[in-house]
N, C-alpha and C positions, 0 to 999 in steps of 0.2 A: 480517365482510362485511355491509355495507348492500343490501340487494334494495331494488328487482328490480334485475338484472342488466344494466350498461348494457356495451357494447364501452370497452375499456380501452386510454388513450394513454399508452403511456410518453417521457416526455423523457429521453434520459440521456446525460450526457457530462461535461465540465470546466465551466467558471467562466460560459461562454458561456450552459448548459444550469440552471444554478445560480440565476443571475442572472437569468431568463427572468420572473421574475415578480415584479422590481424595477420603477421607474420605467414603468409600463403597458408591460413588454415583454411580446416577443412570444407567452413561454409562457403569462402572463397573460390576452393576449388570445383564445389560443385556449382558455383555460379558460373564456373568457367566453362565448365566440361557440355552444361543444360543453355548456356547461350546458346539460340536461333531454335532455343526447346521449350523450353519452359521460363516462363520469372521464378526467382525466387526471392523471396520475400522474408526480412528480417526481424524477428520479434522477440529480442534480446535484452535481458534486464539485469544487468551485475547487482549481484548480493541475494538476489531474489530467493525466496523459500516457494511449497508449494501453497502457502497461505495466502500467500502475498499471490500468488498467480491463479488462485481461487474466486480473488476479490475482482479481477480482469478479461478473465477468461471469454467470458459471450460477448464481450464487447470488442476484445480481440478477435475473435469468431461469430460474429453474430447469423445466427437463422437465417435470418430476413436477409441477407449479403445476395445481390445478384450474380455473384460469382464466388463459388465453393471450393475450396481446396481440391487440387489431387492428392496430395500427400502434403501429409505435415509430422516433422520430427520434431518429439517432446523430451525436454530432458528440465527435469529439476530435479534436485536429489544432494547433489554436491553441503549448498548450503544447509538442505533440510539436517543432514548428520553430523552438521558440525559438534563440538563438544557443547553440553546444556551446561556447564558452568565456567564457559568463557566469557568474560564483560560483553554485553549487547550480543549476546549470542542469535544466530538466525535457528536453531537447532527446535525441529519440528518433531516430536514421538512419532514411531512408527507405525502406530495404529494411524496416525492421525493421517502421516506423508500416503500411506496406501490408499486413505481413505478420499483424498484432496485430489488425489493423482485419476483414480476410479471416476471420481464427478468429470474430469479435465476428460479424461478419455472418451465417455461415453459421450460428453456434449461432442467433441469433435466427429467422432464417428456417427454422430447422428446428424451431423449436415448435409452429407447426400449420400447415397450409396456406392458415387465415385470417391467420396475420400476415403484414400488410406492413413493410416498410421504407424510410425516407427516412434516406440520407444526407449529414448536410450537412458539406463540406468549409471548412479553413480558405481565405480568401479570397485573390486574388493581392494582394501588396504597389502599390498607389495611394496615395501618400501624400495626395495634393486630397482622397482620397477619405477613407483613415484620419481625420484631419482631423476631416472633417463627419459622419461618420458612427461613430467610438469615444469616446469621453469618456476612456480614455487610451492608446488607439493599441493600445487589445485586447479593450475589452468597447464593445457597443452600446450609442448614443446611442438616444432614442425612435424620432427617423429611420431608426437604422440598424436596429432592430427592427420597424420599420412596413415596412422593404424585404423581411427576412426572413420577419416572418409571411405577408406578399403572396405571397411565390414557395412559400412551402410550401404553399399555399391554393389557389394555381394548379395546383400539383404533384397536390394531392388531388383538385382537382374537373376535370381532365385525365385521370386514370388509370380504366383499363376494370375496377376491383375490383367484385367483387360480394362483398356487397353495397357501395354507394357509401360511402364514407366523406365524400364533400360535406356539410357541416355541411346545405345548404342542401334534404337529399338526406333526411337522416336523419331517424325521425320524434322528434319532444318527447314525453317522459316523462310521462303523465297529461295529455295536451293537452284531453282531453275531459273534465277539471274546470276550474272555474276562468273565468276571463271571457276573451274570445277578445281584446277590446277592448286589454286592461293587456298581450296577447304580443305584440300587432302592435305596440302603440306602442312594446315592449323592442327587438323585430325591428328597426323602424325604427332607433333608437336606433345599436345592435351595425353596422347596415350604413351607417351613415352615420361611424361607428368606423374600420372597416374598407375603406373605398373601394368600397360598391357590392356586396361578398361577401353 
């Protein structure tokens, strides 16, 4: 462990969560925006169902961990809906995905009373929209990653947590070294990135 001790973001899910910090996505950006704020931490597994993240979960998050999430974003879903009679299908029934997903939740939010949770579901089928927004009608385009981080961003700086988890909110890491001149003009930079966040 690196100190001092910043609040800890975990990402964790399939290909979606994986791929978050390809192509200026969206995990990317919020690694950008949470630098001298938070770590964030990567827990991304291409092809994954929520079965399969069933089988990993406390281990990924274990109780006993000396240091607990502040928030953590879950998303599996994509692969659970795949079609059930395509070759090697990952395609999980729906009773089941709610049911897998329900375990996934409650272990997480049972780690401390400071973590939060954002979960993010797979998306309704739009084909205009698949289209312009996946690069192959499963993983995000930059767009479609600029849509996501937006609403997750939204989600954080809406919610009545204490403390805030608002990047805009939280204080920088040694802000009182250093030239105030070179953060403002970063600041500037990251919000003109981000649309104004």
């Amino acid at each position: 462990m690196v100190g001092p001790n910043r609040p800890l973001f975990v990402l964790f899910g399939s290909s979606i969560v994986q791929l978050s910090y390809y192509f200026h996505g969206w995990g990317a950006t919020l690694a950008t925006l949470y630098s001298r704020k938070a770590d964030i931490m990567l827990r991304g597994y291409a092809g994954w169902n929520s079965r399969m993240a069933l089988k990993i979960y406390e281990r990924v998050f274990p109780k006993d961990a000396e240091i607990q999430p502040s928030l953590v974003i879950l998303y599996f879903g994509g692969n659970d809906s795949a079609d059930p009679e395509f070759p090697n299908s990952s395609h999980v029934p729906l009773d089941e995905y709610v049911e897998n997903m329900r375990k996934i939740a409650l272990h997480i939010k049972g780690l401390s009373e400071n973590t939060r949770l954002i979960m993010l579901s797979a998306p309704p089928v739009n084909e205009e929209q698949v289209v312009k927004h996946y690069w192959d009608g499963m993983h995000l385009t930059k767009e479609g990653s600029d849509i996501l981080v937006n609403k997750i961003l939204d989600v954080i700086k809406e919610a009545k947590w204490e403390p805030s988890l608002d990047w805009n909110k939280m204080p920088d890491e040694f802000a009182d070294i250093g030239s105030d001149l070179h953060f403002e003009m970063l600041k500037e930079s990251i919000n003109k990135t981000v649309g104004g966040y």
